[in-house]
C-alpha positions as CSV (number, residue, x, y, z in Angstrom):
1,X,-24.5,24.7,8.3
2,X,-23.6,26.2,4.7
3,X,-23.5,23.2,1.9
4,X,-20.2,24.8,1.2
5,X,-19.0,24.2,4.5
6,X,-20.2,20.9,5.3
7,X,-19.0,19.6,1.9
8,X,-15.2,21.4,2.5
9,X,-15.3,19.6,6.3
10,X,-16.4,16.6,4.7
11,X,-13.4,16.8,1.9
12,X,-11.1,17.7,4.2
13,X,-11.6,14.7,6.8
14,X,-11.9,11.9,4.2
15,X,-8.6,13.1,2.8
16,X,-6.9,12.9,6.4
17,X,-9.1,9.8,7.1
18,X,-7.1,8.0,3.9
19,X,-3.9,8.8,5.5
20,X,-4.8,8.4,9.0
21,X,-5.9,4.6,7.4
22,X,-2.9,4.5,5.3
23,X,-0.2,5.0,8.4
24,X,-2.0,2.8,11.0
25,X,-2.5,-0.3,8.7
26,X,0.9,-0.6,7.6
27,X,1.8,0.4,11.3
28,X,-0.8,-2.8,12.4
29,X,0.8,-5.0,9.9
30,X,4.2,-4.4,10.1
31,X,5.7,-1.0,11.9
32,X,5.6,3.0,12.6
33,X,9.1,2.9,11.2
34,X,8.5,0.5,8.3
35,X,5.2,3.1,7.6
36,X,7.3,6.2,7.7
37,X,9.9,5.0,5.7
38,X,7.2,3.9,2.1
39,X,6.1,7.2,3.5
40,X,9.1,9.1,2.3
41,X,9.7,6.9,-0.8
42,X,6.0,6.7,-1.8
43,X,4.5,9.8,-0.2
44,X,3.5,11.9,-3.5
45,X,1.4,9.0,-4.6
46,X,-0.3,8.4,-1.3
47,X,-0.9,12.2,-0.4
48,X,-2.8,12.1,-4.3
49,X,-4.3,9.4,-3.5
50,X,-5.6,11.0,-0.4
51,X,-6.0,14.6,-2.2
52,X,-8.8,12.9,-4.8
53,X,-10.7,11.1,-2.3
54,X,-11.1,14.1,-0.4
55,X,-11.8,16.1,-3.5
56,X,-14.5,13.5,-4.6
57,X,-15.8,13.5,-0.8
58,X,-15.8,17.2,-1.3
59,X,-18.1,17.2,-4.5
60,X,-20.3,14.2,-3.5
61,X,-21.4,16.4,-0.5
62,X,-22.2,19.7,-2.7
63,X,-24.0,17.7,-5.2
64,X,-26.6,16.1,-2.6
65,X,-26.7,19.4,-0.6
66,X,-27.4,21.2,-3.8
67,X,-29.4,18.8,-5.0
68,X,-31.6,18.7,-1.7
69,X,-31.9,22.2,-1.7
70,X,-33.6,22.9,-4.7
71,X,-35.9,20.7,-4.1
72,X,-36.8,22.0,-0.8
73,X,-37.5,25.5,-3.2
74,X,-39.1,24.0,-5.9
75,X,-36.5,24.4,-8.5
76,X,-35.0,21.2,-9.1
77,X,-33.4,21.2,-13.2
78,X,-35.1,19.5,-15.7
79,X,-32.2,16.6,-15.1
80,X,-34.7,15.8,-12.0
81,X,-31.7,16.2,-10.3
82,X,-28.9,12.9,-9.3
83,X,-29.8,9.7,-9.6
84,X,-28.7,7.7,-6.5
85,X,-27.8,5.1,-9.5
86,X,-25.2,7.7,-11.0
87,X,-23.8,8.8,-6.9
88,X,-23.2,4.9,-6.0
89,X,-21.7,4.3,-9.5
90,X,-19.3,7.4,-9.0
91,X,-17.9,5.5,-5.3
92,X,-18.0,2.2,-6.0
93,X,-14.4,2.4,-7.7
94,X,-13.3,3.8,-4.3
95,X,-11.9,0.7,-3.8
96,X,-8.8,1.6,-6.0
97,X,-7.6,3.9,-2.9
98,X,-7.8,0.7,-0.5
99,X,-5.7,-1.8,-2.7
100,X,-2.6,0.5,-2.8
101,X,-2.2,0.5,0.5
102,X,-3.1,-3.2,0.7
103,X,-0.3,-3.7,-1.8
104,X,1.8,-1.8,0.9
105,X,1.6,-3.9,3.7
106,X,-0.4,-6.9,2.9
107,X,1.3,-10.5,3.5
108,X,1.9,-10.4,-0.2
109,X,5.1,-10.9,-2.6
110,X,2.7,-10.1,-5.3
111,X,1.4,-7.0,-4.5
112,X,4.6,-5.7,-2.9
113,X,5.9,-6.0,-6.2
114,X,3.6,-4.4,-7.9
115,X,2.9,-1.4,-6.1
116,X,3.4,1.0,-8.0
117,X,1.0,-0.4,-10.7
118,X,-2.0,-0.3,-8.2
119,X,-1.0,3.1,-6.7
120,X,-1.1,4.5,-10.6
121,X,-4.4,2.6,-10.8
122,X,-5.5,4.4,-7.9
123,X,-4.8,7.6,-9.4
124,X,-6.4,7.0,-12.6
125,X,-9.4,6.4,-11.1
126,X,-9.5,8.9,-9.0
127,X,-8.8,11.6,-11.7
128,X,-12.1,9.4,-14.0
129,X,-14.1,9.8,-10.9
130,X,-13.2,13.4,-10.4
131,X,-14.8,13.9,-14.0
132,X,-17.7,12.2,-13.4
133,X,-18.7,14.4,-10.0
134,X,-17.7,17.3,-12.1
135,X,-20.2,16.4,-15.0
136,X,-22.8,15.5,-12.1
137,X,-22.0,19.0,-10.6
138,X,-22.7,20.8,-13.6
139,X,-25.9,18.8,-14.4
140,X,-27.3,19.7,-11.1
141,X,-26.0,23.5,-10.9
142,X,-24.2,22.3,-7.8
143,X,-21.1,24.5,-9.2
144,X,-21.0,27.7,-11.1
145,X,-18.2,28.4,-13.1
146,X,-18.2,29.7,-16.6
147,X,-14.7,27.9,-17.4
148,X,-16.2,24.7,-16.1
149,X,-19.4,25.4,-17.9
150,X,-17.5,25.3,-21.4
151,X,-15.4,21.8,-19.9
152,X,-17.0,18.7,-21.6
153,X,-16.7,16.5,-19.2
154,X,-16.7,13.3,-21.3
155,X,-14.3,14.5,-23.1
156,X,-12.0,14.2,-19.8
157,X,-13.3,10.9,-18.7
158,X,-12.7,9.6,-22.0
159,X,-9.1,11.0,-21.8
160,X,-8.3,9.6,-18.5
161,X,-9.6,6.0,-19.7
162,X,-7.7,6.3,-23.0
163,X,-4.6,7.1,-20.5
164,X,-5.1,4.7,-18.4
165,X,-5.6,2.0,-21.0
166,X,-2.5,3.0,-22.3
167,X,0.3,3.7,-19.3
168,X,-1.6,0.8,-16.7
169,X,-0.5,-2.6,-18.7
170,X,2.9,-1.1,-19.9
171,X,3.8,-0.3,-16.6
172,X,2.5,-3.7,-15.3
173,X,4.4,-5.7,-17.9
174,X,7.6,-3.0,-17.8
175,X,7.8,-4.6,-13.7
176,X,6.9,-8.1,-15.1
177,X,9.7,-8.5,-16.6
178,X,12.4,-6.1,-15.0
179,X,11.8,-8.9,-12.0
180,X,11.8,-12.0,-14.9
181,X,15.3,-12.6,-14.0
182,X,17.1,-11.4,-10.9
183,X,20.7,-11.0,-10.4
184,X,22.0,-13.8,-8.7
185,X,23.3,-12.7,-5.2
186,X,25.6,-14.5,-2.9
187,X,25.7,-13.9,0.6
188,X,27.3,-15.9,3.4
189,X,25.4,-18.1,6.1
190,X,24.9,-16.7,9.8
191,X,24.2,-19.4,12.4
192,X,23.7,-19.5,16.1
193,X,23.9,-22.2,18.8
194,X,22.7,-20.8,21.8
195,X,20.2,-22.8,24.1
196,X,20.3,-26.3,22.3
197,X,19.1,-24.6,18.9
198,X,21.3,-24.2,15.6
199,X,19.7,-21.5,13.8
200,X,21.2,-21.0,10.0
201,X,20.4,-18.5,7.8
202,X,21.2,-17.4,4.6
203,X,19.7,-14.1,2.4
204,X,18.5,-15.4,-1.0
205,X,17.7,-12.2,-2.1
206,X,17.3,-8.5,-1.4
207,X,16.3,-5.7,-3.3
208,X,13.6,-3.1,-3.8
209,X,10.7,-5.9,-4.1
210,X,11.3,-8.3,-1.1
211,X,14.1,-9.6,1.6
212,X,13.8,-13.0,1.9
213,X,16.2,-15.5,3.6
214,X,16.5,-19.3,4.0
215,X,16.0,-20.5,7.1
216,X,16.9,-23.7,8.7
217,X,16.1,-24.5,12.7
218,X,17.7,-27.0,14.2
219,X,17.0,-29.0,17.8
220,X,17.1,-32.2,19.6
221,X,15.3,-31.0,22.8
222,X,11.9,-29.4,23.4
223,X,9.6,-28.0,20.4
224,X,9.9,-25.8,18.1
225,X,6.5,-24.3,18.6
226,X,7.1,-20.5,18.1
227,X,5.8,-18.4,14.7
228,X,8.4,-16.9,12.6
229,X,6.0,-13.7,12.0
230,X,6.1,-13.0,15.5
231,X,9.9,-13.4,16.7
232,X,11.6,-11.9,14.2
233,X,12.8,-8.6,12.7
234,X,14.9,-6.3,10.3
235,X,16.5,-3.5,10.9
236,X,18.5,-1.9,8.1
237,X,21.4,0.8,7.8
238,X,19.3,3.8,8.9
239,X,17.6,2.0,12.1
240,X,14.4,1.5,10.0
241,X,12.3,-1.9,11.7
242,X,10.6,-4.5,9.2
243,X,8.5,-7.1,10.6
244,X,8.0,-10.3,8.1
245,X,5.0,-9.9,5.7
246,X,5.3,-13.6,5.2
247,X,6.6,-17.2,6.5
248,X,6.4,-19.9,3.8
249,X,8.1,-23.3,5.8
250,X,7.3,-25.7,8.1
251,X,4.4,-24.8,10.4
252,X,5.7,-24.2,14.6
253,X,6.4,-27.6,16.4
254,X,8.8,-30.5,15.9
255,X,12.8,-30.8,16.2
256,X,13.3,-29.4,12.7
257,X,12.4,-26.2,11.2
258,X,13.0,-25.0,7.4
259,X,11.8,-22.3,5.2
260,X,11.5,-19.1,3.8
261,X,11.1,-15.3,5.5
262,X,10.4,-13.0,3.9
263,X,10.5,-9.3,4.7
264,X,9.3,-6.0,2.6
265,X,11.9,-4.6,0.1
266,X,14.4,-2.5,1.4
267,X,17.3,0.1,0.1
268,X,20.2,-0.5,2.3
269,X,24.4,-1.5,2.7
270,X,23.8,-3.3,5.7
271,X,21.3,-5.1,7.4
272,X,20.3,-6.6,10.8
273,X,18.0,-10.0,11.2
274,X,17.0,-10.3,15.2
275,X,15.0,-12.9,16.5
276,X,13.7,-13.0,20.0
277,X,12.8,-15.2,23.1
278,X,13.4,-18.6,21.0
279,X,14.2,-21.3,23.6
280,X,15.3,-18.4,26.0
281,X,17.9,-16.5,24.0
282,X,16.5,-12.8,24.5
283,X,18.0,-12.0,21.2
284,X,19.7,-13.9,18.4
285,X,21.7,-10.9,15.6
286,X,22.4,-12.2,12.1
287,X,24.0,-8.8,10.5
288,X,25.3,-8.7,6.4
289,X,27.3,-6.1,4.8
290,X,25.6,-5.5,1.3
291,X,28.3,-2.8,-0.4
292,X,28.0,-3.7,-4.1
293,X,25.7,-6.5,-3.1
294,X,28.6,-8.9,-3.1
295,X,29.3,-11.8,-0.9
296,X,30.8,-10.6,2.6
């Protein structure tokens, strides 16, 4: 096989490979719904995302099969050709393209949050390491262009650092303190009563960042020895289904139950809490009207 070809196959299937990984772990840790729908608000930065690791795939594969080859004639450059040094340096930062999508599905308030800081970081270093093949490309007659020829490379790697240097920590602190002080929200309590449990709960906030409601569980019989994680989820106004990223409260067992669920951010006017199987009620519906985000 051509090094031209293997390298484009190689490319090719690490870009889908990204998104193949992006879709099935937010599908693993919450939903297919909850993973189309950051799809269609968050999809140009993923597919990017995706796009440069294939790209660098694409160029880490020409380099060694370039590099390879001229040794097998005898006319390796007087570079000695790549270092394996300089090839693991250029993937170790790979690791930006993983913590995006971490930050997208992860039992995390943190990283939820701050998203879109770790999907620009992504891209930053993507575009840093894209400069760095290049250089590597061009060291090792891998590539020949002319208009790459008269590129200096660390003239671009120096740009994308002085970029990112510049735009990261802005946009960090710009979503530090947008969410320093959130609008107070008021929204009424929901209860149910249904097989000796009292169930009451009450949204404390919901926005772009995180859903989270207070929840208190009520019961003089039995034990309350289910997990929140698993019985419970949102459904907003266009039938898209959020399972809870996190449960901070009381741990399953005991009479009384009390704490906080919390959900992904959503965009929505309504929204539908279901939980399911508790004390055998197949389904408990707590719905909210959120036009204007005022108190229903």
């Amino acid at each position: 096989m051509k090094v031209e070809t293997k390298a484009e196959l190689f490319g090719t299937g690490a870009g889908i490979a990204l998104l193949a990984f992006y879709f099935a772990t937010l599908t693993f840790v919450n939903s297919w719904d909850y993973a189309l729908a950051q799809f269609q608000s968050l999809g140009l930065w993923v597919t990017l995302l995706s796009a440069g690791f294939g790209v660098q795939v694409y160029l880490f594969t020409l380099i060694r099969g370039r590099v390879r080859e001229n040794r097998a004639r005898m006319e390796v450059a007087a570079t000695g050709g790549i270092s394996a040094v300089s090839m693991v340096a250029c993937c170790l930062h790979r690791v930006t393209d993983i913590i995006p999508i971490l930050g997208l599905s992860v039992a995390s308030v943190f990283l939820l949050k701050y998203q879109s800081f770790f999907l620009a970081l992504g891209l930053f270093s993507n575009l840093f390491g894209i400069a760095m093949l290049l250089k590597l490309a061009k060291e090792n007659m891998a590539i020949n262009s002319d208009r790459l020829a008269r590129v200096d490379m660390d003239v671009v790697k120096n740009l994308v650092l002085a970029l990112a240097i510049v735009v990261l920590p802005v946009m960090f602190l710009s979503t530090s303190f947008a969410s320093a002080e959130p609008e107070p929200m008021a929204f009424t309590t929901r209860t149910s009563s249904e097989g000796g449990v009292t169930i009451d709960i009450t949204p404390l906030e919901v926005g772009p960042d995180a859903v989270r409601f207070d929840v208190q569980i009520n019961t003089h019989q039995g034990n309350l020895g289910f997990d929140m994680l698993e019985v419970a989820e949102l459904e907003d106004s266009q039938g898209r289904r959020y399972r809870p990223v996190e449960w901070q409260g009381s741990a399953p067992g005991g009479h009384h139950r009390s704490g906080v669920l919390i959900f992904p951010g959503v965009d929505t006017d309504r929204m539908e809490l279901t939980l399911r199987g508790i004390y055998g009620v197949p389904e408990r519906i707590f719905t909210w009207e959120l036009v204007g985000n005022k108190k229903p």
